[in-house]
C-alpha positions, 0 to 999 in steps of 0.5 A, spaced: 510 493 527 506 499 524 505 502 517 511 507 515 509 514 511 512 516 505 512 521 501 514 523 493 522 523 496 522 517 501 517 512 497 523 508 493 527 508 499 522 504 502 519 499 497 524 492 500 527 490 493 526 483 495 521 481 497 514 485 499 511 492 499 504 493 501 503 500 499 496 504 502 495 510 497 489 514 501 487 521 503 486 524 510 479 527 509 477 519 506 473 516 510 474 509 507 482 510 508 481 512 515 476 505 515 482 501 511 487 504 516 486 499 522 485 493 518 492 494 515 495 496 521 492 489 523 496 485 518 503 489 520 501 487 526 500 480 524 505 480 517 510 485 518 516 480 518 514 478 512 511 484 509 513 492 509 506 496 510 507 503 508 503 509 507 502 515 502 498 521 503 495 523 495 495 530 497 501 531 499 505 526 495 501 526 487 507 524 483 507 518 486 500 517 487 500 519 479 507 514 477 502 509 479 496 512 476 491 512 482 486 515 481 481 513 487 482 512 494 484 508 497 488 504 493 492 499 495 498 496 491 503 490 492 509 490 490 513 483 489 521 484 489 520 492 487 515 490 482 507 492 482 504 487 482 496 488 484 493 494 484 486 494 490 482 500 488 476 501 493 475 498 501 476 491 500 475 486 506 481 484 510 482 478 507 483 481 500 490 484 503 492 478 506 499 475 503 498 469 501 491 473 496 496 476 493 497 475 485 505 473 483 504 477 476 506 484 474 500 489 473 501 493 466 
């Protein structure tokens, strides 16, 4: 599987309403994003059935990137069912991003 852009048009579009979205907020002038990247690419590879991987570029999309209210990159958000329900601010090891480290509850 790969890791899908979106922008502030596609975004909604693309978050599974069942099930779970695994959104990378980051910017292409950011090294840990472009450290980050493999990693996830890693994970579509291995979860991707299971779990949709996408991609938004802060720069080119900051109503999105606002509406989630990030404010460094990279920030990963899961979203469970349409929901946020982590938010990872910062490079994280791989493990942190795999599924089943997810927590169930909606962020505030």
């Amino acid at each position: 599987m790969s890791i899908e852009a979106v922008n502030d048009e596609t975004f909604a579009a693309h978050i599974k309403p069942e099930g779970t979205t695994l959104v990378e907020f980051g910017a292409v002038w950011c090294p840990p994003c472009k450290a980050l990247l493999p990693m996830l690419q890693e994970l579509s590879d291995e979860q991707g059935k299971q779990v949709r991987f996408l991609e938004v570029d802060c720069d080119e999309s900051p109503e999105t990137a606002s509406r989630y209210q990030v404010m460094s990159v990279p920030t990963v958000i899961v979203f469970q069912n349409g929901e946020p329900v982590e938010k990872l601010v910062g490079l994280r090891p791989k493990s942190v991003y795999e599924q089943g480290s997810f927590q169930a509850q909606p962020i505030k």
